[in-house]
C-alpha positions in Angstrom: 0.0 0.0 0.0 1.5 3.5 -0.7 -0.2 6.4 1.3 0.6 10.3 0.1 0.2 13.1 2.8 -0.9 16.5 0.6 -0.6 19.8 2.0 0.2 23.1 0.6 3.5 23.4 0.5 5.1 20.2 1.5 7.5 21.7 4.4 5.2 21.5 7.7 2.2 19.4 7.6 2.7 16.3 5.0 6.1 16.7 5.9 5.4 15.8 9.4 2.6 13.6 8.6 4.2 11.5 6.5 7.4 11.6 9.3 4.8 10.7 12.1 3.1 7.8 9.9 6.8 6.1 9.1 8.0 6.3 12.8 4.8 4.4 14.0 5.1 2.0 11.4 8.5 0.9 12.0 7.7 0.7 15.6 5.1 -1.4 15.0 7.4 -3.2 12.3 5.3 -2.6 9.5 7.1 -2.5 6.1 4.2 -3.3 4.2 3.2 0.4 3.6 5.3 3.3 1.8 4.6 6.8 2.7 5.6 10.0 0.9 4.3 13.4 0.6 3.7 16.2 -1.6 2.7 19.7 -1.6 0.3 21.7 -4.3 2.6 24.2 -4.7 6.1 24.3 -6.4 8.4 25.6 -3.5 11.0 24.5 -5.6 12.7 22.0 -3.0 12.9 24.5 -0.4 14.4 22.5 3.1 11.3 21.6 5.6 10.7 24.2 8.1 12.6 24.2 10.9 10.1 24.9 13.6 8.3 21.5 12.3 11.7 19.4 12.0 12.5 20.4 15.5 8.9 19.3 17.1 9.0 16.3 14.6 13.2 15.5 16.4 11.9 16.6 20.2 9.4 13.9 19.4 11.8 10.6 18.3 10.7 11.2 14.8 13.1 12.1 12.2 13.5 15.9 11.1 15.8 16.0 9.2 17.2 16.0 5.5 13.2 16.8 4.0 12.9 19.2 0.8 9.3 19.8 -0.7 8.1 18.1 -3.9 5.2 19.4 -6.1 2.8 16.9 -6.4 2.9 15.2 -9.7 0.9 12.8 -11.7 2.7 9.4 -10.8 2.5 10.1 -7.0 -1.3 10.7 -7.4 -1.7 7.8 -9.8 0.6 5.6 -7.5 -1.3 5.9 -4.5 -3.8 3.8 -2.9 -4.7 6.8 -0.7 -4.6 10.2 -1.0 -5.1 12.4 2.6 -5.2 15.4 2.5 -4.9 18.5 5.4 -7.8 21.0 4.6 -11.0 20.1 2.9 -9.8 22.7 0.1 -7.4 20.5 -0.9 -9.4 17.7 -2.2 -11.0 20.7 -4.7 -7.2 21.3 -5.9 -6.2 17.9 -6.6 -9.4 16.5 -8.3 -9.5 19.9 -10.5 -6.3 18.6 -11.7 -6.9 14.7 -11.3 -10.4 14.0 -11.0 -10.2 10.4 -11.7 -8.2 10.5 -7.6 -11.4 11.7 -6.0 -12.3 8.4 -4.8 -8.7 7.8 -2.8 -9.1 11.2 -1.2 -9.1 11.3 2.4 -9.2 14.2 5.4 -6.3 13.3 7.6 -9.0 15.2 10.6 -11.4 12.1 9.9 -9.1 9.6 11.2 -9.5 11.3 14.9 -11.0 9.8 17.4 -13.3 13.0 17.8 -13.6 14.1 14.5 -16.1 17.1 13.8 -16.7 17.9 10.5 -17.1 21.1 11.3 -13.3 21.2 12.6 -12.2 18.5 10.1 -9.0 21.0 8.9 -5.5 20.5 10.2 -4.7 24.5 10.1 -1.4 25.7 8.5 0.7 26.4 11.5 3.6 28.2 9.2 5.1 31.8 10.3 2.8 31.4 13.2 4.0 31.2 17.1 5.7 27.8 18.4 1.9 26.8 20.2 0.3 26.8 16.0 3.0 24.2 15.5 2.4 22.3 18.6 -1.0 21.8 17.9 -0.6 21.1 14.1 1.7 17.9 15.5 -0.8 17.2 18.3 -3.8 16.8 15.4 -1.3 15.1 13.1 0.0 12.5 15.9 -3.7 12.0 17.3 -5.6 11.4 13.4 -2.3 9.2 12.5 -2.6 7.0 15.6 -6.6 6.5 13.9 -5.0 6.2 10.9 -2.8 3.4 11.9 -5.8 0.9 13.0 -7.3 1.4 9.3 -3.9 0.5 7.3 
């Protein structure tokens, strides 16, 4: 199974996500699953940001060495499922790949309280060090739901 993380720019949120979901899986000693992310923007490799890399290090997850990647056709094509940060996103990809809307997913819905209404995993970038905290709190919490569906 190959899972791709989606966010806007590929250097906070898929980054971590996809960081968060690797670490659990090889401590659960799962290599049955690949996991890579992308972001809908070109940022043009820029280097993860370092806020995130340093939560995502504090946390036994690995930080480091993470450039952004503009989502392309293969990754969407490759995947078995697509999640996604912010509902707006699913409206970006399919504009570009509608035959994907069926793998789409709101990493939010994996939570054990998801709400709809609250389903977005905000963009914590150029925002104070308790935006990022809580960005990794909602990451770690819908990937820990994530992990009993995989």
């Amino acid at each position: 199974m190959k899972i791709l993380f989606v966010c806007m720019a590929n250097i906070v949120r898929s980054f971590m996500a996809e960081r968060v979901l690797k670490g659990k899986l090889k401590k659960a000693k799962r290599n049955d699953v690949g996991v890579f992310s992308a972001g809908l923007i070109d940022m043009d490799g820029m280097p993860a940001d370092s806020i995130a890399a340093q939560i995502l290090n504090d946390h036994g997850f690995d930080g480091i060495d993470h450039h952004s990647q503009l989502l392309t056709e293969d990754m969407v094509s490759q995947a078995e499922m697509i999640i996604i940060m912010e509902k707006i996103h699913r409206k970006m990809i399919v504009d570009q790949h509608p035959e994907v809307d069926g793998k789409i997913t709101l990493l939010k819905s994996y939570s054990r309280d998801y709400n709809i209404q609250y389903g977005d995993i905000r963009d914590p970038y150029n925002m104070s060090i308790y935006h990022y905290r809580l960005c990794f709190s909602e990451i770690c919490l819908s990937v820990d739901g994530l992990m009993k569906c995989i």
